[in-house]
N, C-alpha and C positions, 0 to 999 in steps of 0.2 A: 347034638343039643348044645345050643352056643346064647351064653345070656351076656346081654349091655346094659351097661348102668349108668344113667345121666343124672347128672346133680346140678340142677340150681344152685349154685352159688351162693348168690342172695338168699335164699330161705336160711341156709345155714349161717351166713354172716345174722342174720336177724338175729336168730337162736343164742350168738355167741356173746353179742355185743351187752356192757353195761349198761344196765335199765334200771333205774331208782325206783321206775311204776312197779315191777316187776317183781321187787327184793332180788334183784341184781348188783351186787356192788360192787364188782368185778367183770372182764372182760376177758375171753378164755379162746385157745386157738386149738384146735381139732388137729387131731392126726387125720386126715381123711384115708390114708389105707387103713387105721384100725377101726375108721365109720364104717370105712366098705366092707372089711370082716364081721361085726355085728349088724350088719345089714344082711348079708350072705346068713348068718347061724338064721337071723330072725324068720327069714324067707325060706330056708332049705337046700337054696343053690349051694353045689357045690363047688362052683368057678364062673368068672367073668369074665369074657376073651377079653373086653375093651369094657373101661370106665373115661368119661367124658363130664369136664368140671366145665362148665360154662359161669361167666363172670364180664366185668367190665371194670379197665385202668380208670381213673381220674380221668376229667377230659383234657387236661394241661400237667406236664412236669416243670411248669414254672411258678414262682415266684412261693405264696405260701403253701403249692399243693405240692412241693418238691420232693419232700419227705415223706407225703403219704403215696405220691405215686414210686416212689423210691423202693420201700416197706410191699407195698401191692405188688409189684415188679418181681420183689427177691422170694414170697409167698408165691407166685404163679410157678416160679424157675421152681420152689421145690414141689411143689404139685406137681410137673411135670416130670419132676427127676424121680417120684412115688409111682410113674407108671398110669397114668393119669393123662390123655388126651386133653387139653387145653382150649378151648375156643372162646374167644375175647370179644365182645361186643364192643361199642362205643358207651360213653358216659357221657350226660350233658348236668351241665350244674343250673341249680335250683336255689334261689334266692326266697326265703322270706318275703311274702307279699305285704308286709306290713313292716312302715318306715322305721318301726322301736323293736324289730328284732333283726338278732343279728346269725338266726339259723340260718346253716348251709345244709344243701343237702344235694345229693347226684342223683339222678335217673339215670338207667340204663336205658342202652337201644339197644335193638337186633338182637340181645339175647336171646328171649323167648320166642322170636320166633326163629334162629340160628339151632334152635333143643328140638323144638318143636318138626323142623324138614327134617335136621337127623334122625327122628325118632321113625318119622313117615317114609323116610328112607330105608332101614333098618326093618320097615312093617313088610314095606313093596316089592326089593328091591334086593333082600337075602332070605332065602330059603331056609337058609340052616339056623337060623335065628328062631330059638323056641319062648325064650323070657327076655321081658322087658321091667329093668328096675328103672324105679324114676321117685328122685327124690327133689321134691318143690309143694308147693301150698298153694299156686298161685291157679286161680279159675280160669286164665288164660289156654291154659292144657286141658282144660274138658273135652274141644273137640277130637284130640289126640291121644287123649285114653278112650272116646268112644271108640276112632278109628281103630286101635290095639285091639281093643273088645272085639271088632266085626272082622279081624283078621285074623282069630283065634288064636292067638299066640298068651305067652300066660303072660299079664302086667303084675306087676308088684308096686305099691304105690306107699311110700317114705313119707311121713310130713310130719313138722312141726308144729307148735304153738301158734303160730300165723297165718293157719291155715284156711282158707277159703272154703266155707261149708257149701258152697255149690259144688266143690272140687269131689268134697267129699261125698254128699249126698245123692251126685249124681253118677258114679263109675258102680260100678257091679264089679269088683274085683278085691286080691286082696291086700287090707289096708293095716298099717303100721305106727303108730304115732310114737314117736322120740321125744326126749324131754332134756332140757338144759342138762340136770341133774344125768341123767346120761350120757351125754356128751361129755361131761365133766368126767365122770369115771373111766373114760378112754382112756388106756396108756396110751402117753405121748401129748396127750393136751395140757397145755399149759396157760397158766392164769396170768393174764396181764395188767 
């Protein structure tokens, strides 16, 4: 019996970040090995051979993105050192379409679908692979939790508050929803 846990990234930055919409007035950073522990109690697994954090750097470590690709950098290195598979996508920056603001914002690339072949990998490809944990929001992965479903293996499905109700209303599996306020109560996470 051998379970893998993949974590979108991004849903969980969503989760973390300060939100004024939200009565977020604060921005908080997760221990991801003690998510991964209250993920396990919630589900019942008793171990994960391999956990897998998918994410994406800044598209540039120059000029003013220096320091947050800096910060992103030294955050992957300790993901990694937490026993945490790592896989990076690209980032492309996102401008305000309107000349009187001055939001920035990144898109990922390759992420999702870099979660999504490992998962179908992991479906097709290992035998001894019995649960699939997978924590993201994003309706992108419907077809890959179908595919979970028709390969009878057991999915476990992790999300937040941004979570895509097609994601939800279409898996037949079982479902978990996390909340800031828990995330907060992790030892090890800290307020920024």
């Amino acid at each position: 019996m051998v379970a893998l846990m993949f974590i979108d990234g991004a849903h969980i930055e969503f989760m973390t970040k300060r939100n004024p919409h939200k009565n977020r007035d604060h921005a908080i950073t997760v221990n991801l090995a003690e998510f991964r522990e209250w993920c396990m109690q919630e589900t019942g697994l008793e171990s994960i051979e391999t956990s897998y954090y998918y994410n994406a750097l800044p598209f540039t470590n120059k000029g003013g993105y220096a320091k947050m690709y800096t910060k992103r950098l030294a955050f992957f290195q300790a993901v990694k050192s937490r026993g945490f598979k790592l896989r990076l996508g690209m980032a492309r920056h996102q401008k305000c379409p309107s000349p009187d603001c001055d939001y920035v914002d990144f898109q990922q690339k390759q992420v999702d679908m870099q979660m999504g072949l490992d998962i179908a990998r992991a479906l097709w490809m290992r035998d001894d692979v019995t649960d699939i944990l997978m924590v993201t929001g994003d309706a992108d992965f419907v077809p890959v939790v179908q595919a979970a479903v028709d390969s009878r293996k057991n999915l476990y499905l992790m999300y937040g508050d941004n979570t895509s109700a097609y994601l939800k209303d279409n898996t037949r599996i079982f479902r978990k929803r996390f909340t800031r306020e828990i995330l907060e109560q992790l030892p090890g996470t800290v307020t920024r």
